[in-house]
PDB file of N, CA, C and O in Angstrom:
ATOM      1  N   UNK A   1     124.804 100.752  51.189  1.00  0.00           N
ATOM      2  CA  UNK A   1     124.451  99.889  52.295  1.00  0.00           C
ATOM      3  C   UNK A   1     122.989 100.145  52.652  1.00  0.00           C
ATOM      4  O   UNK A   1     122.485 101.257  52.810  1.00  0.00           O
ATOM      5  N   UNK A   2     122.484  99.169  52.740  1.00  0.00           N
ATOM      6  CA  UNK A   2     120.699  99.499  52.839  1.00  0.00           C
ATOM      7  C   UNK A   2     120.228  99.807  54.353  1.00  0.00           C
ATOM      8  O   UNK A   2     120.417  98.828  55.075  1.00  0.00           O
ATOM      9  N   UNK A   3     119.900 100.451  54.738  1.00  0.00           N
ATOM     10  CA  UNK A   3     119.235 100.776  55.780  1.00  0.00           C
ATOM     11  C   UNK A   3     118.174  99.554  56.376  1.00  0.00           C
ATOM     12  O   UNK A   3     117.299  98.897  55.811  1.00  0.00           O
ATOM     13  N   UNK A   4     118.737  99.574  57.954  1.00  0.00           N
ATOM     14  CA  UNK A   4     117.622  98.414  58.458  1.00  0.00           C
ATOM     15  C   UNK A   4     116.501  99.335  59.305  1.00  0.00           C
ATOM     16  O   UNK A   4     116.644 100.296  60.062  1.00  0.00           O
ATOM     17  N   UNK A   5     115.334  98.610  58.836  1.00  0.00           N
ATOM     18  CA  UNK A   5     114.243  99.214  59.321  1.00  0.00           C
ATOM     19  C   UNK A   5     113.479  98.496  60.304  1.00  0.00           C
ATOM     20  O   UNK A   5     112.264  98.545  60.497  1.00  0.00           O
ATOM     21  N   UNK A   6     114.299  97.866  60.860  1.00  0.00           N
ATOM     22  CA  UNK A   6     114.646  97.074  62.632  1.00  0.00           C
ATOM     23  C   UNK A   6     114.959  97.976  63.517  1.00  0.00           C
ATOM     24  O   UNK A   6     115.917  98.746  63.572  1.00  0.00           O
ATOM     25  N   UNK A   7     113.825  97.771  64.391  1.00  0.00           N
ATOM     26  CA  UNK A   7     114.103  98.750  65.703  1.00  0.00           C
ATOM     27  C   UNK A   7     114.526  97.515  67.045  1.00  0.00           C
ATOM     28  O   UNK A   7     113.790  96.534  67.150  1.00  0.00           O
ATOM     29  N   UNK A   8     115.645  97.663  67.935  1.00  0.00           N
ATOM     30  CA  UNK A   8     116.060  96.776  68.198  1.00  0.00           C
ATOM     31  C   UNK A   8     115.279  96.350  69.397  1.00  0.00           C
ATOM     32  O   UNK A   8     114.277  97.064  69.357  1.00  0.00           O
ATOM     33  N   UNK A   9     115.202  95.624  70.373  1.00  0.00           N
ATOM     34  CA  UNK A   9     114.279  95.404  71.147  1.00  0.00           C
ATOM     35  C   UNK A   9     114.060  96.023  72.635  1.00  0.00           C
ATOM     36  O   UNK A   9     115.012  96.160  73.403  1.00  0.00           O
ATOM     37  N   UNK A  10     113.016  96.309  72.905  1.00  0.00           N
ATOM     38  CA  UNK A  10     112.895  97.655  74.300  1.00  0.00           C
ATOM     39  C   UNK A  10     113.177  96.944  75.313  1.00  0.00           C
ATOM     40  O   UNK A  10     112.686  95.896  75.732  1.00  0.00           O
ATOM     41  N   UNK A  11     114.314  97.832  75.814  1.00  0.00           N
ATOM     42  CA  UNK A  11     114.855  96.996  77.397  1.00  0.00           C
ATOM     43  C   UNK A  11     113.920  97.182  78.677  1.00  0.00           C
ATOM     44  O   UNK A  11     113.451  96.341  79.444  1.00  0.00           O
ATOM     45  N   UNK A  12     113.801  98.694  78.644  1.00  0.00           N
ATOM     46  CA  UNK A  12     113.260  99.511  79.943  1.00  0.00           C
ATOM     47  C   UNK A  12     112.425 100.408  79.337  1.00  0.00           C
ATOM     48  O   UNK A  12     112.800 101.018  78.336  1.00  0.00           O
ATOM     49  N   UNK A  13     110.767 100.650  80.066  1.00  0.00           N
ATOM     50  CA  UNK A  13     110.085 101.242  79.491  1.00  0.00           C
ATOM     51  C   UNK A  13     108.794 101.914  80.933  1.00  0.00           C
ATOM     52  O   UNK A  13     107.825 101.187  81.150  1.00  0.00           O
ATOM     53  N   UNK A  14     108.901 102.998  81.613  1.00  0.00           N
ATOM     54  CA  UNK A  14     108.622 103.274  82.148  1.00  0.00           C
ATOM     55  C   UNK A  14     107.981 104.951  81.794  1.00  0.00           C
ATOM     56  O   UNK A  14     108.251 105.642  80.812  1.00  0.00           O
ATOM     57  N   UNK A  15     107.010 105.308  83.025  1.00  0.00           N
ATOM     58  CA  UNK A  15     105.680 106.285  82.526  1.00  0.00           C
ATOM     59  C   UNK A  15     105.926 107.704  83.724  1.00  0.00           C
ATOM     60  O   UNK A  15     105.282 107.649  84.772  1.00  0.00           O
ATOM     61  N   UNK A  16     106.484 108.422  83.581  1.00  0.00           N
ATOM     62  CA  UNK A  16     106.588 109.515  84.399  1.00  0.00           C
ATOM     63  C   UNK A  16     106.094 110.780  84.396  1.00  0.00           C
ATOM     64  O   UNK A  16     105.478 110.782  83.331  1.00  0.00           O
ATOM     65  N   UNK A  17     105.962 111.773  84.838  1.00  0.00           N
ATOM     66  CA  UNK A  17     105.378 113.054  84.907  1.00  0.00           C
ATOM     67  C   UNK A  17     106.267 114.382  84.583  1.00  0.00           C
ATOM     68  O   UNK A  17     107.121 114.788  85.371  1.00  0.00           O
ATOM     69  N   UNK A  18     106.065 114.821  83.720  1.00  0.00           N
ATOM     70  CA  UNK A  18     107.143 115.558  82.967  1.00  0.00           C
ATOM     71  C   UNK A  18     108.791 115.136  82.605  1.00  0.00           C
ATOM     72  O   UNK A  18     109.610 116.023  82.365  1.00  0.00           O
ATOM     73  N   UNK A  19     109.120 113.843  82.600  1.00  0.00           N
ATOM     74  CA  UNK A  19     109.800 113.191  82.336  1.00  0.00           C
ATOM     75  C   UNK A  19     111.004 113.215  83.243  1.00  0.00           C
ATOM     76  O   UNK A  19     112.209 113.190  82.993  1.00  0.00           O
ATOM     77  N   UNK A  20     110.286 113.274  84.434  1.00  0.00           N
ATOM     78  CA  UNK A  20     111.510 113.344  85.750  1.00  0.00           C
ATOM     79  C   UNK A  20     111.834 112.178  86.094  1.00  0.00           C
ATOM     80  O   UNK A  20     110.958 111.532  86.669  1.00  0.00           O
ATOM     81  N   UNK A  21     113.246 111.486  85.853  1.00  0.00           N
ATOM     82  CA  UNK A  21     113.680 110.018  85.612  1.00  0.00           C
ATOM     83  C   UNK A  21     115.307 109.854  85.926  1.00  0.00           C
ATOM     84  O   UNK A  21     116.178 110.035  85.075  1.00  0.00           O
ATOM     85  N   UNK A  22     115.528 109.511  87.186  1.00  0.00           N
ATOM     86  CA  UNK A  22     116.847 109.274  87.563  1.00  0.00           C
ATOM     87  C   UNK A  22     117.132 107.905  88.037  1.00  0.00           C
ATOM     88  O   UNK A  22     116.216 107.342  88.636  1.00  0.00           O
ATOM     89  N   UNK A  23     118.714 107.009  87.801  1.00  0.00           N
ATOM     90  CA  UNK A  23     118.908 106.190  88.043  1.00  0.00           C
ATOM     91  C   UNK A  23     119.914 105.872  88.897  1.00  0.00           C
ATOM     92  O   UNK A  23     120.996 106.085  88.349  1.00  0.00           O
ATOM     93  N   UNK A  24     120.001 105.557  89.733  1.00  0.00           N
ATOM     94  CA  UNK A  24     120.822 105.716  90.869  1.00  0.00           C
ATOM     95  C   UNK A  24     121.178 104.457  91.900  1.00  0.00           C
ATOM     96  O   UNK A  24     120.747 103.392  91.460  1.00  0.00           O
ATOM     97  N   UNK A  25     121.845 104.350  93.132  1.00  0.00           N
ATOM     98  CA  UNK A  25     121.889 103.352  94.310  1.00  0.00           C
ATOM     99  C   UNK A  25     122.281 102.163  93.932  1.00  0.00           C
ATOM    100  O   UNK A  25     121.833 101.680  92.892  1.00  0.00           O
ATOM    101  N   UNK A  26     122.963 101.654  94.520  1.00  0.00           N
ATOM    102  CA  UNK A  26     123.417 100.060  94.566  1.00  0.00           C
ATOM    103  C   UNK A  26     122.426  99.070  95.487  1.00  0.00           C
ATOM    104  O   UNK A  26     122.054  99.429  96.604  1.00  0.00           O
ATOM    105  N   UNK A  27     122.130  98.090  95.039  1.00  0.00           N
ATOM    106  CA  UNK A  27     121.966  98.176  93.382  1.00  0.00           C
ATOM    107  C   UNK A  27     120.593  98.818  92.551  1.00  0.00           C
ATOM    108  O   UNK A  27     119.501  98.826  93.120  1.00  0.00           O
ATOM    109  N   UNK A  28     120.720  99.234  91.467  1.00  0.00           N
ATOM    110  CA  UNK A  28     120.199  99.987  90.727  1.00  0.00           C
ATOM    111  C   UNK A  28     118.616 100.181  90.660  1.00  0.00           C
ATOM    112  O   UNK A  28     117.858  99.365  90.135  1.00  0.00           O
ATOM    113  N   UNK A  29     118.255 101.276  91.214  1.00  0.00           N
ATOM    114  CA  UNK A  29     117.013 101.828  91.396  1.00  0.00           C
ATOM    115  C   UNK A  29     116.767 103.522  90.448  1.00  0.00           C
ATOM    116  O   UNK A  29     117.543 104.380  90.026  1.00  0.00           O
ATOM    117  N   UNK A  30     115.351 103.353  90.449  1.00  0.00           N
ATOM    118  CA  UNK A  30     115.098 104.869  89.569  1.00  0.00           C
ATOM    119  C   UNK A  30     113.888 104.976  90.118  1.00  0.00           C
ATOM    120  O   UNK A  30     113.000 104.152  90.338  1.00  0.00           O
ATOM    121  N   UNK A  31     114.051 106.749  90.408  1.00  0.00           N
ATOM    122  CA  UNK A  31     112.973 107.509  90.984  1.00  0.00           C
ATOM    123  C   UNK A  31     112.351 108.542  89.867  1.00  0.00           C
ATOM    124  O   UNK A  31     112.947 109.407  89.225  1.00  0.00           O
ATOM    125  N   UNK A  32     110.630 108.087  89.835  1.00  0.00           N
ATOM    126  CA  UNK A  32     109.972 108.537  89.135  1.00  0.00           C
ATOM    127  C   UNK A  32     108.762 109.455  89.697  1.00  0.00           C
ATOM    128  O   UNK A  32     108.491 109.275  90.884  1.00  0.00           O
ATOM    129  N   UNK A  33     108.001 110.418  88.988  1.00  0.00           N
ATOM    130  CA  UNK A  33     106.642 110.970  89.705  1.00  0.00           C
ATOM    131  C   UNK A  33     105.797 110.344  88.813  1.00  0.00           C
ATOM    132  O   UNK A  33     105.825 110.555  87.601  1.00  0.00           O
ATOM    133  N   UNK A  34     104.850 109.381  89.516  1.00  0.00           N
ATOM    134  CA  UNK A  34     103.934 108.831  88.617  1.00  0.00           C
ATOM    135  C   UNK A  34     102.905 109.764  87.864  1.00  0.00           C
ATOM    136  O   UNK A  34     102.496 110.873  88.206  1.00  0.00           O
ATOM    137  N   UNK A  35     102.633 109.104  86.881  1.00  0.00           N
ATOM    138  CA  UNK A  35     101.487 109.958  86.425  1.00  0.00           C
ATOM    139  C   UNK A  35      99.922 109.466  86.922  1.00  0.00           C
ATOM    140  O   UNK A  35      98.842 110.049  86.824  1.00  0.00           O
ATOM    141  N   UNK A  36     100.234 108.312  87.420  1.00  0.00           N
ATOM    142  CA  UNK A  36      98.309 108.240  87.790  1.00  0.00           C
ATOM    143  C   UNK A  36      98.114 109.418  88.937  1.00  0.00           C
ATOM    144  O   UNK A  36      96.960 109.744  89.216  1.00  0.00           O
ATOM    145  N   UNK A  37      99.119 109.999  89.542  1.00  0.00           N
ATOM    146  CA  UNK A  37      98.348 110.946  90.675  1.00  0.00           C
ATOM    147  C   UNK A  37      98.353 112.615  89.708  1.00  0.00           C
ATOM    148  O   UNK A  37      97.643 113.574  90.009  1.00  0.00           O
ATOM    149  N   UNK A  38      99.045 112.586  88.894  1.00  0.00           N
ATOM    150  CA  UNK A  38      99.028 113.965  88.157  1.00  0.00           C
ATOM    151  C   UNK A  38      99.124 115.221  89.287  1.00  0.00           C
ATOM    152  O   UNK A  38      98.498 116.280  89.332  1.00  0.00           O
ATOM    153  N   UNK A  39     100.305 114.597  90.302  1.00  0.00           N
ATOM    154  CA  UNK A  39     100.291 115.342  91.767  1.00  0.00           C
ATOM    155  C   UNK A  39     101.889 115.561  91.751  1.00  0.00           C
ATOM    156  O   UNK A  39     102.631 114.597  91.563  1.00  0.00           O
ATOM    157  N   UNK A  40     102.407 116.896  91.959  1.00  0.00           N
ATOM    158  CA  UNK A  40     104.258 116.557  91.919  1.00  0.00           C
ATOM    159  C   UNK A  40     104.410 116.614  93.175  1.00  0.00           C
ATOM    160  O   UNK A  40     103.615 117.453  93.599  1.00  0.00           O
ATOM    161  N   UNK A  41     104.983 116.187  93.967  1.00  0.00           N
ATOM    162  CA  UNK A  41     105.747 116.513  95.102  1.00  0.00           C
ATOM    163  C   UNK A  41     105.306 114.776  95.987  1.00  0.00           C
ATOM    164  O   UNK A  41     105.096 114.658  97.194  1.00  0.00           O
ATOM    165  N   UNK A  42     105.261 113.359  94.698  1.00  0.00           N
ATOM    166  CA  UNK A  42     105.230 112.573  95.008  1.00  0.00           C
ATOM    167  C   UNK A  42     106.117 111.617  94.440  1.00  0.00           C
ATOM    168  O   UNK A  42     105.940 111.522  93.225  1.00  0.00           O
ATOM    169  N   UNK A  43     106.893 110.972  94.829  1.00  0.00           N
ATOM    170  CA  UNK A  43     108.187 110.227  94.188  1.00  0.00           C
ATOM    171  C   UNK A  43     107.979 108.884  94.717  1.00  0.00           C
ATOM    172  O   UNK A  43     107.604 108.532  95.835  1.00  0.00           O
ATOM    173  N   UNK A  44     108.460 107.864  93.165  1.00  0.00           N
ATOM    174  CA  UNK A  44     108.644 106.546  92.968  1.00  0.00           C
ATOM    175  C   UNK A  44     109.888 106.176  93.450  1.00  0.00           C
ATOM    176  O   UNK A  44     110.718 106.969  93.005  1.00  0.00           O
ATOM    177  N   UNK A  45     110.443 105.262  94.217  1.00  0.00           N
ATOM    178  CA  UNK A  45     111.533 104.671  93.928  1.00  0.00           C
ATOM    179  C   UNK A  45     111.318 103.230  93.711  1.00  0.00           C
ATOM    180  O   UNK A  45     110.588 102.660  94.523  1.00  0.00           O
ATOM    181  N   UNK A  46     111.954 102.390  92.527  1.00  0.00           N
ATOM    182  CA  UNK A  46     111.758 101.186  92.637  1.00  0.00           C
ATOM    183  C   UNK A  46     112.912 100.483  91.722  1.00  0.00           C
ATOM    184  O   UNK A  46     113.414 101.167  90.831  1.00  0.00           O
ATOM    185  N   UNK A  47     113.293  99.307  91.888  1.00  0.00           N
ATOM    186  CA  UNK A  47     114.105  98.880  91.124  1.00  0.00           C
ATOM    187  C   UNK A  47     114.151  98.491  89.905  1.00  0.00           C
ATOM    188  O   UNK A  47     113.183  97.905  89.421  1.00  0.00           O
ATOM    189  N   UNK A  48     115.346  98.755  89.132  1.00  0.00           N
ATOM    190  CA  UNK A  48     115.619  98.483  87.942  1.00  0.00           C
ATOM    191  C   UNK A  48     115.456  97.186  87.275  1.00  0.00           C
ATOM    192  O   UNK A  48     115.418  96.857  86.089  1.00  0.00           O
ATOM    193  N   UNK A  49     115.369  96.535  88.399  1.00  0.00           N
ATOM    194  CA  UNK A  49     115.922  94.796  87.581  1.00  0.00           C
ATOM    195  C   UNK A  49     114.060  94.634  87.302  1.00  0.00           C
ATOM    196  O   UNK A  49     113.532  94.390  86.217  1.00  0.00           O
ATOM    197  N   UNK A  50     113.405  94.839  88.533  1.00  0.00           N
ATOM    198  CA  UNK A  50     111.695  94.388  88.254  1.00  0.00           C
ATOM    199  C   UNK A  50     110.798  95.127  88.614  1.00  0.00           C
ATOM    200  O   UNK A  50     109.626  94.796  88.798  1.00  0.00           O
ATOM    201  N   UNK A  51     111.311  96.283  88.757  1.00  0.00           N
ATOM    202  CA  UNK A  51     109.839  97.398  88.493  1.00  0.00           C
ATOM    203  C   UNK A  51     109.458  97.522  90.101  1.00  0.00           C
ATOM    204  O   UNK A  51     108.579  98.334  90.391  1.00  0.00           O
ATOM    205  N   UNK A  52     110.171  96.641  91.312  1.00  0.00           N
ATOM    206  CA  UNK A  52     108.620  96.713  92.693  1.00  0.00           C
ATOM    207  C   UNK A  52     109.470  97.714  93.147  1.00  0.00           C
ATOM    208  O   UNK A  52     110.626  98.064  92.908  1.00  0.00           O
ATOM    209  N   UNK A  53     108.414  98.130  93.990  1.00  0.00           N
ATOM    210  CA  UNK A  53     108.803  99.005  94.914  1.00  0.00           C
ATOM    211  C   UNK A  53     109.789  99.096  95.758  1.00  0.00           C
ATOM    212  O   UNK A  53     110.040  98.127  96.475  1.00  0.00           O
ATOM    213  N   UNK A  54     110.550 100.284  95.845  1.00  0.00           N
ATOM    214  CA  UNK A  54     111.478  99.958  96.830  1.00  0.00           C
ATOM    215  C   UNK A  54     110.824  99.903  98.787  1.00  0.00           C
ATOM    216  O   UNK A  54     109.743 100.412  99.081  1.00  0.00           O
ATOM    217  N   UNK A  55     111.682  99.246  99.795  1.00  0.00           N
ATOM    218  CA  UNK A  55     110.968  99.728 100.721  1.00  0.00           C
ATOM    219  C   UNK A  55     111.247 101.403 101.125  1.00  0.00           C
ATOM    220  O   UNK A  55     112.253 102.086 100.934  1.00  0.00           O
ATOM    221  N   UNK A  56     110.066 101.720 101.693  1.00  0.00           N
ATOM    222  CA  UNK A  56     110.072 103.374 101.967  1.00  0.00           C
ATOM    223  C   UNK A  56     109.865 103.881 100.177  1.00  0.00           C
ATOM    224  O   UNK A  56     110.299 104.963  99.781  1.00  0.00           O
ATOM    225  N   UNK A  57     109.279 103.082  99.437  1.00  0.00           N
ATOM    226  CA  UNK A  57     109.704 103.616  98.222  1.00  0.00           C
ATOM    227  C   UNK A  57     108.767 104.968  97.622  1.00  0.00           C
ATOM    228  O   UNK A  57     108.919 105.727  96.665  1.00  0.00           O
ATOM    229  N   UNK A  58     107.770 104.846  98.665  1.00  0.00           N
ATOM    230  CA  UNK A  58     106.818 106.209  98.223  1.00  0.00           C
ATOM    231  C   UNK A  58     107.465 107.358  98.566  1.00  0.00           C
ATOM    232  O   UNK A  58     108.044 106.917  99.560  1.00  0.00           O
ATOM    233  N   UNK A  59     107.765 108.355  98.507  1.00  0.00           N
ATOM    234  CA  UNK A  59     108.577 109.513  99.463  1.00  0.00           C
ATOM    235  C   UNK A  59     107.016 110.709  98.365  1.00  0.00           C
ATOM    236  O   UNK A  59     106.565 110.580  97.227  1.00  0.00           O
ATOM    237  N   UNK A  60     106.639 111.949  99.748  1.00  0.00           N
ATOM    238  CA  UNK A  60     105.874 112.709  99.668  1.00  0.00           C
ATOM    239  C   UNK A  60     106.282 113.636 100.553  1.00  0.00           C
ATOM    240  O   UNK A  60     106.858 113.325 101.596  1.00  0.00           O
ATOM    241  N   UNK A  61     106.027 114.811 100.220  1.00  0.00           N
ATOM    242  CA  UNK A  61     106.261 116.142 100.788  1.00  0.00           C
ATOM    243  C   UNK A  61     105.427 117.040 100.949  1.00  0.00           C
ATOM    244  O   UNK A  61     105.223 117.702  99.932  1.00  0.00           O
ATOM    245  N   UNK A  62     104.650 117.431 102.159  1.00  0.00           N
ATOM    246  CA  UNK A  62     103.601 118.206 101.557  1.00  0.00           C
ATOM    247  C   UNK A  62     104.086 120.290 100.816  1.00  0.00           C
ATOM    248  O   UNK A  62     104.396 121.034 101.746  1.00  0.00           O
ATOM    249  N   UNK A  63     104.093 120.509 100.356  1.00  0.00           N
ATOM    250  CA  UNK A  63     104.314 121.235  99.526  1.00  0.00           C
ATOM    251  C   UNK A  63     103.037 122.866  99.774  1.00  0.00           C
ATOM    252  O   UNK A  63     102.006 122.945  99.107  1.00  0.00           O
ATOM    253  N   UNK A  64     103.435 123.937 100.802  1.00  0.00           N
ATOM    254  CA  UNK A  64     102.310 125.099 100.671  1.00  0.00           C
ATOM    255  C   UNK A  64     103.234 126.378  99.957  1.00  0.00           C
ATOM    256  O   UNK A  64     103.080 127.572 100.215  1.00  0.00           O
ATOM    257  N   UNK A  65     104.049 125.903  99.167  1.00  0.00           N
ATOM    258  CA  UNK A  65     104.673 126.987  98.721  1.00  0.00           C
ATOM    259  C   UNK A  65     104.669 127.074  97.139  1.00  0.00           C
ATOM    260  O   UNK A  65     104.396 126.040  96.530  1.00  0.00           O
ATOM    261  N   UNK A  66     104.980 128.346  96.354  1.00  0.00           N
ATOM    262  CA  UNK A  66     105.329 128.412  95.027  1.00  0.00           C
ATOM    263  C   UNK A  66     106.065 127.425  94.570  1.00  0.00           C
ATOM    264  O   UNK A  66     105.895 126.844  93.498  1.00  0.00           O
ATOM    265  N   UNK A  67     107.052 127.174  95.524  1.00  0.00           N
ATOM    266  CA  UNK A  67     108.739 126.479  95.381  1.00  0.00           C
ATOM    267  C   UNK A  67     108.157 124.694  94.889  1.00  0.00           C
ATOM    268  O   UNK A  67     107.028 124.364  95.252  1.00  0.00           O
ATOM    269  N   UNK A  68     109.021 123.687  94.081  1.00  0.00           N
ATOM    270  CA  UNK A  68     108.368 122.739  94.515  1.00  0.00           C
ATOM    271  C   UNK A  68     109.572 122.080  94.981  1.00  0.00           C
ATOM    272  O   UNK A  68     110.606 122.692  95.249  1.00  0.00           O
ATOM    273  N   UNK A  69     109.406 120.660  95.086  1.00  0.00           N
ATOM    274  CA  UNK A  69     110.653 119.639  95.763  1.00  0.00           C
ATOM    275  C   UNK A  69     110.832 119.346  94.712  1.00  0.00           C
ATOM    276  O   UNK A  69     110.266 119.303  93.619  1.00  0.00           O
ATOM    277  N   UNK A  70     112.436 118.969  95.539  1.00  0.00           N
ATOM    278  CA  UNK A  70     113.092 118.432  94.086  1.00  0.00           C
ATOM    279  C   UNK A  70     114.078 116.735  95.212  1.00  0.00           C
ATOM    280  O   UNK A  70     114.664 116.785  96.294  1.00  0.00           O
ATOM    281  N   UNK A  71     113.877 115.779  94.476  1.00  0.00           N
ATOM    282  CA  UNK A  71     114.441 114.685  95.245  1.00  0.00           C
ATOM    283  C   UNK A  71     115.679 113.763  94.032  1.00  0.00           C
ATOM    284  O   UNK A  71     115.408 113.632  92.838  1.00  0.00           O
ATOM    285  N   UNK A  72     116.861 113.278  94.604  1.00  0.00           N
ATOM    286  CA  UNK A  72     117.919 112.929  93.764  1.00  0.00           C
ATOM    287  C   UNK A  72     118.707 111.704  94.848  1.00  0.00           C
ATOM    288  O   UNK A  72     118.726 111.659  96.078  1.00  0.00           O
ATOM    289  N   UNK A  73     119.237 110.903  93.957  1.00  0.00           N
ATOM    290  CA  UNK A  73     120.805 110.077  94.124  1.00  0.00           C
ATOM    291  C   UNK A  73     121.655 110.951  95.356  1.00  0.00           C
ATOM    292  O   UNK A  73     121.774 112.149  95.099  1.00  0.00           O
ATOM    293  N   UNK A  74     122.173 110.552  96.478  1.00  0.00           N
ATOM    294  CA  UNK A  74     123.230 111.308  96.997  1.00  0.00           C
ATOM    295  C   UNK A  74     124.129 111.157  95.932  1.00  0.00           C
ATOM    296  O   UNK A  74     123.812 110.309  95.098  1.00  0.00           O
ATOM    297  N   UNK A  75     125.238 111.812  95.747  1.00  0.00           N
ATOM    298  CA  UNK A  75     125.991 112.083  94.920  1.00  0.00           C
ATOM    299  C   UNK A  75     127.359 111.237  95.433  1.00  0.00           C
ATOM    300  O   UNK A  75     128.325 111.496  94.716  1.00  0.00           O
ATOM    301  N   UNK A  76     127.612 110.408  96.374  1.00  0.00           N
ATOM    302  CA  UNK A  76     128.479 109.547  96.936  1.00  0.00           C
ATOM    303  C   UNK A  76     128.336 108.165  96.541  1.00  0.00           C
ATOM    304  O   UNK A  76     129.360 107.491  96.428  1.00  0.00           O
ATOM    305  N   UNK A  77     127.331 107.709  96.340  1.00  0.00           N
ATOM    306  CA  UNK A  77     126.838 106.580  95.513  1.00  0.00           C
ATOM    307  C   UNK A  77     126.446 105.487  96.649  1.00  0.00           C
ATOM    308  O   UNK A  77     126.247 104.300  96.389  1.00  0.00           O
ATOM    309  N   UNK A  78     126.375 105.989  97.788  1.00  0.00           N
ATOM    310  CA  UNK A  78     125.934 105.324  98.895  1.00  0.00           C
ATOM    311  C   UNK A  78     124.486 104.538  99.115  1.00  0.00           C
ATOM    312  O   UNK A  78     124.272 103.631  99.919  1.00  0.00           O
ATOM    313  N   UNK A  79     123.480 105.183  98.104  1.00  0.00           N
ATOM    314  CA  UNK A  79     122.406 104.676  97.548  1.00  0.00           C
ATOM    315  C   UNK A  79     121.348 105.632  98.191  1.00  0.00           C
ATOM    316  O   UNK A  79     120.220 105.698  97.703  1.00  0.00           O
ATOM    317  N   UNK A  80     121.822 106.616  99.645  1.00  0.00           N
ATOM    318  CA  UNK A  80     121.028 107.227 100.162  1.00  0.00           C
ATOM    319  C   UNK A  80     120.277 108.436  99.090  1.00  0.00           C
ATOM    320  O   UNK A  80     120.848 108.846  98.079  1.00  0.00           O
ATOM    321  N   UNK A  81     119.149 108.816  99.453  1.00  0.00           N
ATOM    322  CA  UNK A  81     118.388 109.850  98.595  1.00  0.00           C
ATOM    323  C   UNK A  81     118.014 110.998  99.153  1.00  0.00           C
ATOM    324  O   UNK A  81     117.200 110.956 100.076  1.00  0.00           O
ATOM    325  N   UNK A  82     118.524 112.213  98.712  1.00  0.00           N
ATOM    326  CA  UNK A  82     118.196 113.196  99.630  1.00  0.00           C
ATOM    327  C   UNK A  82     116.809 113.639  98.964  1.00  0.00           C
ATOM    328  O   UNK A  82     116.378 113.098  97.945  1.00  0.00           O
ATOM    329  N   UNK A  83     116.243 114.528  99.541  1.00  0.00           N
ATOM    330  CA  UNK A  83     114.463 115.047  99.251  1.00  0.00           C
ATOM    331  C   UNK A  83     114.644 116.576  99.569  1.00  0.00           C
ATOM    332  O   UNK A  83     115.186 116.982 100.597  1.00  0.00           O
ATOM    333  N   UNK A  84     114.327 117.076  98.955  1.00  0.00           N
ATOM    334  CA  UNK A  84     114.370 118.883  99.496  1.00  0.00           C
ATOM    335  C   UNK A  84     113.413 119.592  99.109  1.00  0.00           C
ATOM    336  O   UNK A  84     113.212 119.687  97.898  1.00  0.00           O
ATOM    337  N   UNK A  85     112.552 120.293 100.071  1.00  0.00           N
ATOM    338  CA  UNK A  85     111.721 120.986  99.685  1.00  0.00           C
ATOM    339  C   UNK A  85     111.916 122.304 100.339  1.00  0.00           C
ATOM    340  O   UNK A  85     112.926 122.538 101.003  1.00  0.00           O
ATOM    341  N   UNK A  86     110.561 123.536 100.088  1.00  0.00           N
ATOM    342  CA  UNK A  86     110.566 124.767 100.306  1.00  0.00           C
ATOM    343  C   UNK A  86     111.486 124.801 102.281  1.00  0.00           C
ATOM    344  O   UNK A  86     112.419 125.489 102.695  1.00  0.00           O
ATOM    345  N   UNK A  87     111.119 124.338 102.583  1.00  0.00           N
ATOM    346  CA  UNK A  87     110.862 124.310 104.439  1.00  0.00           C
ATOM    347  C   UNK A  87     111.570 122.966 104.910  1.00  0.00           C
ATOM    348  O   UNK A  87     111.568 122.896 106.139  1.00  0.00           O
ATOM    349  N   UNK A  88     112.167 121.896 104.298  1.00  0.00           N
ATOM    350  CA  UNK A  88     112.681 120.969 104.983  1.00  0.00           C
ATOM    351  C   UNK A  88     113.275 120.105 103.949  1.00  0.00           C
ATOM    352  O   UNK A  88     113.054 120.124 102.738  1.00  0.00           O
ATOM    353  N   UNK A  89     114.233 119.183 104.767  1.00  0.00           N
ATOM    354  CA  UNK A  89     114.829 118.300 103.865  1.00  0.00           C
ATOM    355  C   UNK A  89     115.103 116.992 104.672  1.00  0.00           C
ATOM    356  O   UNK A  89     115.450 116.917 105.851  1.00  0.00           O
ATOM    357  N   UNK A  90     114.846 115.855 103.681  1.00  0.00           N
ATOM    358  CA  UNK A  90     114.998 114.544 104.357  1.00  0.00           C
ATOM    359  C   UNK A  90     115.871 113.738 103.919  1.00  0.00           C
ATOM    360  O   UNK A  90     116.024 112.641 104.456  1.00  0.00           O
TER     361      UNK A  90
END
């Protein structure tokens, strides 16, 4: 059987900062750290279907510790996003 050397066509194609990339919320959004700021403790949220922004979609933390933030999906599927850093959480 001959091998096809067809690559099939790219659905979703997005640019992140150490490849921190979650998909989450109804309906379907993904939070990214962009790379134009080459800054972590700054998070994308925007939707899946067309790329804009979500509202509130910038989320930033200022960050004076070793520790960094880490931000995710609530795990209920409620769409809410928790944010956690060294000293606080939102």
């Amino acid at each position: 059987m001959p091998v096809s050397k067809n690559t099939p066509p790219l659905l979703f194609e997005v640019s992140s900062l150490e490849n921190a990339f979650q998909i989450g919320g109804h309906p379907w959004h993904y939070i990214i750290t962009p790379n134009k700021k080459k800054q972590k403790g700054v998070f994308h949220i925007c939707a899946l279907k067309d790329n804009s922004l979500a509202k509130n979609g910038i989320q930033e933390m200022e960050c004076c510790s070793l520790e960094s933030d880490w931000i995710y999906f609530h795990p209920d599927a409620s769409g809410r996003i928790i944010h956690v850093g060294p000293n606080q959480v939102k």
